[in-house]
C-alpha positions as CSV (number, residue, x, y, z in Angstrom):
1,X,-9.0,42.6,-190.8
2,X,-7.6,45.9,-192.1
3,X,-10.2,48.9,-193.5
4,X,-9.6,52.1,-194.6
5,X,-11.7,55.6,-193.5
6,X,-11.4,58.7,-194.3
7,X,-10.6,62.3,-192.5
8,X,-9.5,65.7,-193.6
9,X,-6.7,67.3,-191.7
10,X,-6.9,71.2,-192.4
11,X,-4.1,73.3,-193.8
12,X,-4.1,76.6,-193.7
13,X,-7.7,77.7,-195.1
14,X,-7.6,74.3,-197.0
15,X,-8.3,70.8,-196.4
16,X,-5.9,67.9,-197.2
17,X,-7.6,64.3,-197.1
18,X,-6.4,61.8,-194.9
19,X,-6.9,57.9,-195.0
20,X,-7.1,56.1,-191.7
21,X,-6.1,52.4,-192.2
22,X,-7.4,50.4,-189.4
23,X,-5.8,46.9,-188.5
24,X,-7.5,44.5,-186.3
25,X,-5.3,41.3,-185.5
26,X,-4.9,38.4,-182.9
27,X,-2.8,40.4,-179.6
28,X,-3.4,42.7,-177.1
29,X,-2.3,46.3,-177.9
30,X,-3.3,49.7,-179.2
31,X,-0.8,51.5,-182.2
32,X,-1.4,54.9,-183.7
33,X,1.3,56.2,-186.1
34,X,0.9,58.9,-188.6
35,X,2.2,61.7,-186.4
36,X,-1.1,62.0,-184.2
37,X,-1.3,64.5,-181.4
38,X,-2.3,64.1,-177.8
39,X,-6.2,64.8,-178.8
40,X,-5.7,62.5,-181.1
41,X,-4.3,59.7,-179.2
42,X,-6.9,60.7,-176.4
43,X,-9.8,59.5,-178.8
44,X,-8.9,56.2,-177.7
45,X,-10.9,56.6,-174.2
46,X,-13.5,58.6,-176.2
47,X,-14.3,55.9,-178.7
48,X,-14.4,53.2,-176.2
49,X,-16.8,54.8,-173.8
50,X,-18.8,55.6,-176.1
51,X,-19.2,51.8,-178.0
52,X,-19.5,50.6,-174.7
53,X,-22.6,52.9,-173.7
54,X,-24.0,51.9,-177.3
55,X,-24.0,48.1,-176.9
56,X,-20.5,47.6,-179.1
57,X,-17.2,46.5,-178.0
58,X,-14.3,47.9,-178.4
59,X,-11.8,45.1,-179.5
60,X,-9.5,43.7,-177.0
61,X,-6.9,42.4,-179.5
62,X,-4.2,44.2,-181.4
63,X,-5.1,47.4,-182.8
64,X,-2.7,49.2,-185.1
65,X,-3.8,52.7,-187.2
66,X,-1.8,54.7,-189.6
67,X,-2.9,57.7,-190.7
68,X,-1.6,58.9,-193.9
69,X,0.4,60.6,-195.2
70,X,2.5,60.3,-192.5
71,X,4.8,63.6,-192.2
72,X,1.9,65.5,-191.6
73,X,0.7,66.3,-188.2
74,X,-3.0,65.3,-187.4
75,X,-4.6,67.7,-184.5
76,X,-7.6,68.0,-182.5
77,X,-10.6,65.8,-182.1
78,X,-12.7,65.4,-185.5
79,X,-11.3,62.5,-186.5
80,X,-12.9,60.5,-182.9
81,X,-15.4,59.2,-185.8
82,X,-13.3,58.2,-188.4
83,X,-11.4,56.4,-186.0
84,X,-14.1,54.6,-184.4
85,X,-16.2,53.7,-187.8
86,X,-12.9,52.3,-188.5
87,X,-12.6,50.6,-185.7
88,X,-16.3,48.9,-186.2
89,X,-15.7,48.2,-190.0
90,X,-11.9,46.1,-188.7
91,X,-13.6,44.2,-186.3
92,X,-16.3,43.6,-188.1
93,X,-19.6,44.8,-186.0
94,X,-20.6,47.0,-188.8
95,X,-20.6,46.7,-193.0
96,X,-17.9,47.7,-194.2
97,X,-19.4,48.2,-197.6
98,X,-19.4,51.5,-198.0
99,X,-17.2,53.4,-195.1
100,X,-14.4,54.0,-197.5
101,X,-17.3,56.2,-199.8
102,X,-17.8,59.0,-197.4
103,X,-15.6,61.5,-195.2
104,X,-16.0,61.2,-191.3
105,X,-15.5,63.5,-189.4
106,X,-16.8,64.5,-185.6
107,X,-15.6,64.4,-181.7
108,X,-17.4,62.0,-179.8
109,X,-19.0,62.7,-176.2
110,X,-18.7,59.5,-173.7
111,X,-22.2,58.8,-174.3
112,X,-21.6,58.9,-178.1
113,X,-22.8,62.0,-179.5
114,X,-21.3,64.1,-181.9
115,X,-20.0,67.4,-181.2
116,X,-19.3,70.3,-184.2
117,X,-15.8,70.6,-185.7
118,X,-13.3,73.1,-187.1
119,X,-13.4,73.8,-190.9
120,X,-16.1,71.6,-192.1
121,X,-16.4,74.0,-195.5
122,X,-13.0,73.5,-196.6
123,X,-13.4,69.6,-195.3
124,X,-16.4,69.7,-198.1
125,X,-14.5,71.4,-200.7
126,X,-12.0,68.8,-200.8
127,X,-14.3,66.1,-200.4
128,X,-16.4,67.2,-203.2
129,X,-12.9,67.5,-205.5
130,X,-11.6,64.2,-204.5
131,X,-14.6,62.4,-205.8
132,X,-16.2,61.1,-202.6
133,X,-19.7,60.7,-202.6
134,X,-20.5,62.4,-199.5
135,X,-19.6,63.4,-196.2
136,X,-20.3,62.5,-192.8
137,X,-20.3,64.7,-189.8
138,X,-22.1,66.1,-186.9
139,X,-25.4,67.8,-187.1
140,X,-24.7,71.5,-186.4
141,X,-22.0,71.5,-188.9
142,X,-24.4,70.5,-191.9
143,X,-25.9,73.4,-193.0
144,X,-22.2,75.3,-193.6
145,X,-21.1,72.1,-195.5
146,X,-24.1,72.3,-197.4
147,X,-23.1,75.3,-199.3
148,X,-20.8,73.1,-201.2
149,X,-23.6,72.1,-204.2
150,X,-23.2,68.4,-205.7
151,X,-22.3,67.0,-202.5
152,X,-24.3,65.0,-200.2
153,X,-24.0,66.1,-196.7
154,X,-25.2,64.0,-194.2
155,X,-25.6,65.5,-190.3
156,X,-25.6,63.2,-187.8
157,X,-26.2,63.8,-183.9
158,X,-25.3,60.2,-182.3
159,X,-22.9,57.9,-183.6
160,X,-25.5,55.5,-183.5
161,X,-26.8,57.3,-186.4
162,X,-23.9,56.4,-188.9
163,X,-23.9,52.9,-187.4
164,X,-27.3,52.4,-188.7
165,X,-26.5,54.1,-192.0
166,X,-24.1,52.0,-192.8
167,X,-25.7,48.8,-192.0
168,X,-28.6,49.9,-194.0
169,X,-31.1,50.2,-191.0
170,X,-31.5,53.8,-191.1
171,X,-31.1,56.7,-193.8
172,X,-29.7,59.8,-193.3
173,X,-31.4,62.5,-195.3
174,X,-28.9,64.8,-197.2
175,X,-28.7,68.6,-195.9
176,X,-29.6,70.4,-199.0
177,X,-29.0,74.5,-199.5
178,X,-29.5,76.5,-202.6
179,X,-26.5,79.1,-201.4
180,X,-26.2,81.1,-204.3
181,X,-30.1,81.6,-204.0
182,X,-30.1,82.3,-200.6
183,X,-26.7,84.3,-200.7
184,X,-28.4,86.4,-203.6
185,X,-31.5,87.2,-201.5
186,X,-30.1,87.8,-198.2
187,X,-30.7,91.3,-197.1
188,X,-27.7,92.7,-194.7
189,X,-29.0,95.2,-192.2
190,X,-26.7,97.7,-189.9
191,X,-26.6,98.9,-186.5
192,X,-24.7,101.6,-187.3
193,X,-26.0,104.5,-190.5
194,X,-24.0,107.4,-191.5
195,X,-27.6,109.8,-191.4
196,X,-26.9,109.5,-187.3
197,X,-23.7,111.1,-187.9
198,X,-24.1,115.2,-188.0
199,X,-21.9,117.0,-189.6
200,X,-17.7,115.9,-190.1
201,X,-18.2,116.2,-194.2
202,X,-14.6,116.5,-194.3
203,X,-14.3,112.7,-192.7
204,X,-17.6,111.0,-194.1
205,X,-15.9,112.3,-197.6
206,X,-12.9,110.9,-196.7
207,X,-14.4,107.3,-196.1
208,X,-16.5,107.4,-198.9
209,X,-13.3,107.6,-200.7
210,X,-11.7,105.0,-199.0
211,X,-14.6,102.2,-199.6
212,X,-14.6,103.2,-202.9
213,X,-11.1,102.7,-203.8
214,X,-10.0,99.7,-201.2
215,X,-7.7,101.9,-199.5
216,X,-6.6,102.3,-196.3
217,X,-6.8,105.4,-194.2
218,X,-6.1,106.9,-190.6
219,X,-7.9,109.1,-188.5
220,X,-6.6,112.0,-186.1
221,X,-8.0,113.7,-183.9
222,X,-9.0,114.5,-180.2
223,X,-11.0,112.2,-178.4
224,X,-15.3,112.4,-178.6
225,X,-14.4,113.9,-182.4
226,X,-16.1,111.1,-183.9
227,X,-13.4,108.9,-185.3
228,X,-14.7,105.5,-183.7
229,X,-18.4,106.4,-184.5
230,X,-17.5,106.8,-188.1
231,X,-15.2,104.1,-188.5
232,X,-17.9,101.5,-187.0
233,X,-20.3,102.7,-190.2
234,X,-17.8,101.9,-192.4
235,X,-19.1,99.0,-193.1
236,X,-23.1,100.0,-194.2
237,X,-21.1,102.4,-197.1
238,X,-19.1,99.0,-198.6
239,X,-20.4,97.6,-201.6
240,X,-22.1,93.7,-201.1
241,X,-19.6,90.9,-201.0
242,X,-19.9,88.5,-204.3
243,X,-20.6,85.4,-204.2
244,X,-16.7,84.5,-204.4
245,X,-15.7,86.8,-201.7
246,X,-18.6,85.7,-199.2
247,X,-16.8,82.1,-200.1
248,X,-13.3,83.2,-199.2
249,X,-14.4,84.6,-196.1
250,X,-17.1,81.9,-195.1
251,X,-13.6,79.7,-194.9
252,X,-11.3,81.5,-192.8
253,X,-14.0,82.1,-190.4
254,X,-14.9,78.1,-190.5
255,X,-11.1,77.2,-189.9
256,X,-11.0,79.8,-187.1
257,X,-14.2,78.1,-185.3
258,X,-15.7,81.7,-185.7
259,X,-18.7,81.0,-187.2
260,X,-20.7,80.3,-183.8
261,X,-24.1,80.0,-184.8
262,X,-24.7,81.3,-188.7
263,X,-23.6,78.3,-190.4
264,X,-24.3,79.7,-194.1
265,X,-22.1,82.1,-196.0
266,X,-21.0,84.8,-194.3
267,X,-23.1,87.6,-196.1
268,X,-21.3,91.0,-194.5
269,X,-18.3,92.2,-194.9
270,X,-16.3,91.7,-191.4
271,X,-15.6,94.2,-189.3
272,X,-12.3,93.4,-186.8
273,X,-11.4,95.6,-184.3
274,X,-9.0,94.2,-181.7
275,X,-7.7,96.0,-178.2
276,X,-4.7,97.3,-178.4
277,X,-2.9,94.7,-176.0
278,X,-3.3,92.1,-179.1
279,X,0.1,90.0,-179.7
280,X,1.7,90.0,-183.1
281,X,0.9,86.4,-183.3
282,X,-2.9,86.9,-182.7
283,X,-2.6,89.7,-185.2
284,X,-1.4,88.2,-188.0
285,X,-2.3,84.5,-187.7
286,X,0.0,81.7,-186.4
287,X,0.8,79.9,-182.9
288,X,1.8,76.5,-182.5
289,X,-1.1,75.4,-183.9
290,X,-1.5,77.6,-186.6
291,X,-4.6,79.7,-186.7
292,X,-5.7,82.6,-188.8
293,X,-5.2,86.0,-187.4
294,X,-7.6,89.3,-186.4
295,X,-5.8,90.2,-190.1
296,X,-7.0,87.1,-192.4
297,X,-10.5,87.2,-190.3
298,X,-11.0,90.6,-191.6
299,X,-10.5,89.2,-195.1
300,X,-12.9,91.1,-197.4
301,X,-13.5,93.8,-194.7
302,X,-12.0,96.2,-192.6
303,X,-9.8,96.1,-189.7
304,X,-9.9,99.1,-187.4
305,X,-7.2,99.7,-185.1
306,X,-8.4,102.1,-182.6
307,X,-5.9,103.9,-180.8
308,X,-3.2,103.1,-183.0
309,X,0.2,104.5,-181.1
310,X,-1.0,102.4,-178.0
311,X,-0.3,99.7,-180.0
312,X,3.3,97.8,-179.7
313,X,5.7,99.0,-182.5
314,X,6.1,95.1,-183.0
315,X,2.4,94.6,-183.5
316,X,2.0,97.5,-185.8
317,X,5.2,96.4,-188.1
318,X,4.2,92.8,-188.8
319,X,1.3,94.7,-190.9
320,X,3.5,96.2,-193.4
321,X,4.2,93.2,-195.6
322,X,0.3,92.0,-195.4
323,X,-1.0,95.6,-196.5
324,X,1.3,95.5,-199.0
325,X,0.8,91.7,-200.6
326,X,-2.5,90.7,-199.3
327,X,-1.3,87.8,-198.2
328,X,0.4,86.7,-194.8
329,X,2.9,83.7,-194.5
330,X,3.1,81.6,-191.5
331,X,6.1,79.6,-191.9
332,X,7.5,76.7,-189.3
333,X,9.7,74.0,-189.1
334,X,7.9,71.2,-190.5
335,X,5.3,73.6,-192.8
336,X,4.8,77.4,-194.2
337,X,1.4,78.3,-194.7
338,X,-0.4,81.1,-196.7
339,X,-3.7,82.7,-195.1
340,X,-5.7,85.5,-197.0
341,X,-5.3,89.3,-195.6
342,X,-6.8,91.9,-198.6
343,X,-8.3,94.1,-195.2
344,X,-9.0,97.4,-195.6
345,X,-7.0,99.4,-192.7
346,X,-9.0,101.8,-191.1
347,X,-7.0,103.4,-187.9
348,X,-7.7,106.0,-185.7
349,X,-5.5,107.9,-183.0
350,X,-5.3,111.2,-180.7
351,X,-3.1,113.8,-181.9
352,X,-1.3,113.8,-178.9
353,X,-1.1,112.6,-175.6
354,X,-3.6,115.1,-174.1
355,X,-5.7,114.8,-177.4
356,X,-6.0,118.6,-177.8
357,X,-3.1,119.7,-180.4
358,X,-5.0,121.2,-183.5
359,X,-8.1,121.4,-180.9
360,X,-10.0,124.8,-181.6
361,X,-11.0,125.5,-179.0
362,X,-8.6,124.0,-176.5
363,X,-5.1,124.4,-175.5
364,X,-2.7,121.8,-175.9
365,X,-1.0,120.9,-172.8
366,X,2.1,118.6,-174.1
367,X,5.3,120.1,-174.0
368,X,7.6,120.8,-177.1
369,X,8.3,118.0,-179.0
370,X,6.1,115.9,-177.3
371,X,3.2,116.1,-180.1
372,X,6.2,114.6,-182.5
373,X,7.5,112.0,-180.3
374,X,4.0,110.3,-180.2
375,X,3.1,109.8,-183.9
376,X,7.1,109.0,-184.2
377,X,5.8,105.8,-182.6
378,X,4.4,104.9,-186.0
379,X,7.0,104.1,-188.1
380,X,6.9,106.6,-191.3
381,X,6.8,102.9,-193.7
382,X,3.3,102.1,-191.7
383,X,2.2,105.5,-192.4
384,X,3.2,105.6,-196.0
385,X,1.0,102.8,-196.3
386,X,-2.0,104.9,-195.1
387,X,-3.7,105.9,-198.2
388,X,-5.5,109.2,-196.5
389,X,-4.3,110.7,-193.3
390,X,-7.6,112.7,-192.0
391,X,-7.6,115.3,-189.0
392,X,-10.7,114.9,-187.3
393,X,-11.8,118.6,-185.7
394,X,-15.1,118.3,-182.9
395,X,-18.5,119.2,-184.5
396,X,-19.6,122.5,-183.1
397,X,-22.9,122.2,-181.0
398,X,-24.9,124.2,-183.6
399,X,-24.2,121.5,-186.0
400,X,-25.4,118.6,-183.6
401,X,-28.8,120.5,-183.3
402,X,-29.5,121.2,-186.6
403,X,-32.6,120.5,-188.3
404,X,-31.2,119.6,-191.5
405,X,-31.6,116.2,-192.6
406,X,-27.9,114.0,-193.4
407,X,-27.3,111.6,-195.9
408,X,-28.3,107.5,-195.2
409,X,-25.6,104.8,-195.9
410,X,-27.1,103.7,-198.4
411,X,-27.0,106.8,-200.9
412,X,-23.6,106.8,-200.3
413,X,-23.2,103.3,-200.7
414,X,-24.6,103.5,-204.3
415,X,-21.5,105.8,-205.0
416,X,-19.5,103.5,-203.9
417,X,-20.5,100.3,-205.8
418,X,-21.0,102.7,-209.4
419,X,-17.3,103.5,-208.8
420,X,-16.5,100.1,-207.9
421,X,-18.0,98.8,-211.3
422,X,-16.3,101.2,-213.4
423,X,-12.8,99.6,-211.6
424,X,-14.4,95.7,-212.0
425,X,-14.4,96.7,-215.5
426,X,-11.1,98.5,-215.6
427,X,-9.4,95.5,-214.5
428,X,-12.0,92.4,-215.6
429,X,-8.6,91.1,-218.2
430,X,-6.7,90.7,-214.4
431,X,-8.1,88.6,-211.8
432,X,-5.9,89.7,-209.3
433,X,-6.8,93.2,-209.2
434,X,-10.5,94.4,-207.9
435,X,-10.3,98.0,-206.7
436,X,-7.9,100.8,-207.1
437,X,-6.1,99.8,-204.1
438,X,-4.4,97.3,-205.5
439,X,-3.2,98.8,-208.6
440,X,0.7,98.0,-209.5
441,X,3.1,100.6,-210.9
442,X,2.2,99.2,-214.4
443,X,-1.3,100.1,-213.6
444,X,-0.9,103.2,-212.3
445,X,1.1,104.1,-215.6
446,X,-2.1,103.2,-217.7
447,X,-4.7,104.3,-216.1
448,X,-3.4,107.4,-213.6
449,X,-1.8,109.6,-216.4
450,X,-2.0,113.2,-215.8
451,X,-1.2,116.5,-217.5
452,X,1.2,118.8,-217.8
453,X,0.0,121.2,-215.0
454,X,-0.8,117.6,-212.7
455,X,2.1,116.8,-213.3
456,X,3.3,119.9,-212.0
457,X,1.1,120.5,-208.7
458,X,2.5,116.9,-207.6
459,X,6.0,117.5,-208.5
460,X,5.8,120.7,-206.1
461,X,3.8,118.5,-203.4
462,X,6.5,116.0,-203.3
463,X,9.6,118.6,-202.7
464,X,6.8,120.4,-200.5
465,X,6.3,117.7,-198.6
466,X,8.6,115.4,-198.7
467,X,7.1,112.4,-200.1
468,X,8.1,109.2,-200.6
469,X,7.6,107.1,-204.2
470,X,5.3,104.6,-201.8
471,X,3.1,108.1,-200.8
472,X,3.1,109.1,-204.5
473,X,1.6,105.9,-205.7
474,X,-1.0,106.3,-203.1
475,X,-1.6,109.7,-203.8
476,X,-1.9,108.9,-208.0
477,X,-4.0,105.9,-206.5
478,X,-6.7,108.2,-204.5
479,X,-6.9,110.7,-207.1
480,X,-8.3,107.7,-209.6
481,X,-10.8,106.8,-206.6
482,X,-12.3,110.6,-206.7
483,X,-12.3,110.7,-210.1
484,X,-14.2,107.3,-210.2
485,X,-16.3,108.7,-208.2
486,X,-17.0,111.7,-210.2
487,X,-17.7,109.4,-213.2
488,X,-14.7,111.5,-214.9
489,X,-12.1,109.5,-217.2
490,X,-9.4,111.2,-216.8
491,X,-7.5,112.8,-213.4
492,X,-8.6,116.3,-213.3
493,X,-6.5,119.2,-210.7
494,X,-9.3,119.2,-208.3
495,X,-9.3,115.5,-208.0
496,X,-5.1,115.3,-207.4
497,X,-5.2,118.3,-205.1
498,X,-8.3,116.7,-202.8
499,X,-5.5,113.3,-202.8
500,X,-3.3,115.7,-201.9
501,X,-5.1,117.2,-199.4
502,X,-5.4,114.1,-197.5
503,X,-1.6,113.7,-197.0
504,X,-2.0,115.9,-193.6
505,X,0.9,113.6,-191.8
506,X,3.4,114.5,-194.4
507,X,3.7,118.0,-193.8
508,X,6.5,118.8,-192.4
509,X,5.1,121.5,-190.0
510,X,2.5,118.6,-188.5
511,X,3.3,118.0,-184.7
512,X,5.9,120.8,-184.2
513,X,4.2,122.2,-181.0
């Protein structure tokens, strides 16, 4: 007897669905084609055990089982129940009524029970869109399927439980969540507030600008300055994630089995910070089994790089192209796949190898030339793309035991989201485009004129300095952040020079010890 089930095979942060047909014929063999891979073809032993510890059989005639479409590669272990429910429905020890209705998908224990899965959001997307009328799969994976609305998600814990389901002995109530209720109502707390932080104005204004605007900045300065402290509050100052982006974000994090416990939307903005002995390939996504990178998982959020020169120059320069398009291409033999990167950069690094150059009150101890040959091992077209370069100077001990009371997260947070509606609205015509950050040169044309003496002070800063046209985009980019910020429609001097300001890498006196 021949039956069809179905599967979803995942691709990229999508799903594809995948029909099993299941043939069941006088002989004595087992046949899987469709370009399965060795978990796959292990699922054989897993089914069998566990029919046999549940009372069924598995056949001993000729099995044969195509999974289609054919030239793509099926991986991992979810599709143990699909196979088996196949299995049952071609040798007829269950109904096969309805088996062809529903996606299956879950890896089977020995003893039967169902273990969770990779990418059971995107799974429910596609189920949903292909018209099924629900899906099947194992128990912990319910809830994050769930958030799909007009689906019925079934969790199951044994595959006993789908037997009986689809025999009619036993019904499986539906997992039902209201997401965009509970997404609207869920309150993020954070370790980490900015009112802990005493004094560094100059850098808390700096980051305030940066979340703001979507850009992307680097921190310099010796070590116990507070870079890392600041950077890890970051996120408390970022305006809440909409219902879209906690979508987005919610499905890279399912594909990359990163989810562990919270199996609704992801509500905050995440916060990557890898050690700086990360590969390129764990970076940016990829492997022979492609998987989405520290990059794509800080999708929405903010990837800090701590310690950025004792990072490997290859590492660094794969990030060029996905700070640039928001977007990072995996591409192989047989496929090319797209994952999602719009990250905020946030990096910081020591001055120098000793940390003290620009200390005030201690001496630098590199020798000449030294201070340069360690930022040289940024390339200048990484640090063109750093919106802000900010020297970071150690708080003096009067500051730290000050009585005076310092500003919460969330005051600054309001300044960030009224300045992040004023750009919503700026670019609501262009769907593409959600903060100043990602303004194009068209953009900038439009909404970053200046005047005559603007004009002026950044003709002088570029010959000054040196700049490259990438550096004065940024530069005309900022300045529409702080005048955003200032509720001001047009770029005033102050706001162009404060840009300006924050171009300390560019100058070409920096490092020259």
């Amino acid at each position: 007897m021949l039956t069809k089930t179905y599967g979803s095979a995942i691709y990229g942060v999508d799903a594809i669905t995948i029909t099993v047909e299941t043939s069941v014929e006088l002989g004595v063999n087992f046949l899987m084609v469709g370009l399965p891979d060795s978990a796959v073809k292990e699922s054989q032993q897993r089914i069998e055990s566990a029919l046999s510890q549940n009372g069924f059989r598995f056949p001993g005639k000729k099995i044969v089982i195509n999974m289609a479409p054919a030239d793509i590669r099926k991986e991992g272990s979810a599709y143990d129940l699909t196979l088996a429910i196949g299995i049952l429905a071609a040798s007829e020890q269950i109904k096969n009524d309805h088996v062809g209705d529903y996606i299956l998908m879950g890896e089977l224990s020995l003893d039967g029970g169902l273990r969770p899965i990779k990418g059971a959001l995107p799974i429910a997307i596609e189920s949903l869109r292909q018209g099924f009328k629900g899906i099947i799969l194992p128990k912990e994976n319910a809830e994050e399927a769930a958030i799909v609305s007009s689906l019925k998600v079934y969790g199951a814990n044994h595959i006993l439980d789908v037997i009986r389901f689809f025999n009619g002995e036993e019904n499986l109530q539906p997992t039902e969540i209201n997401a965009r209720k509970e997404f609207q109502y869920s309150g993020v707390k954070y370790a980490w507030d900015f009112s802990d932080v005493r004094g560094q104005e100059n850098l808390k204004r700096a980051l305030e600008i940066t979340a703001a605007g979507g850009h992307n900045v680097i921190l310099i300065g010796p070590p116990g300055s507070g870079k890392t402290m600041l950077a890890k509050r970051m996120p408390s100052i970022l305006p809440p994630m909409t219902l879209h982006e906690a979508l987005e974000t919610t499905k890279i994090h399912s594909v990359a089995g990163k989810l562990g416990r919270q199996r609704g939307l992801v509500s905050a903005r995440p916060f990557r910070a890898p050690h700086h002995t990360i590969s390129d390939v764990a970076l940016v996504g990829g492997g022979s089994i492609p998987q989405p990178g520290e990059i794509s998982l800080a999708h929405n959020g903010v990837l800090f790089l701590d310690e950025m020169p004792e990072f490997k120059r290859q590492v660094l320069e794969v990030l060029r192209q996905p700070m640039e398009d928001r977007i990072v291409s995996i591409s192989r033999a047989r496929m090319s796949i797209d994952y999602p990167a719009s990250f905020m950069l946030v990096a910081a690094m020591n001055p120098c190898p000793c940390g003290n150059y620009n200390h005030p009150w201690k001496p630098c101890t590199c020798a000449q030339g030294i201070v340069a040959k360690y930022l040289n091992k940024i390339s200048g077209p990484l640090l063109d793309r750093m919106d802000l370069h900010v020297e970071v100077t150690p708080v003096d001990e009067n500051i730290l035991n000050s009585p005076k009371s310092v500003e919460s997260s969330a005051n600054i947070r309001e300044r960030v989201i009224a300045a992040r509606q004023k750009q919503e609205e700026r670019f609501a015509e262009d769907t593409d485009i959600h903060c100043n950050a990602q303004m194009t040169p068209q953009h900038l044309v439009e909404y970053c004129q200046l005047n005559e003496t603007c004009r002026n002070i950044l003709k002088q800063a570029m010959q000054k300095l040196g700049l490259t046209a990438r550096a004065y985009d940024r530069i005309l980019k900022v300045s529409r952040t702080i005048a955003d910020l200032e509720d001001s429609a047009d770029i005033q001097i102050h706001h162009l020079s404060e840009a300006i300001h924050f171009r300390s890498l560019d100058r070409e006196n920096w490092g020259k010890n």
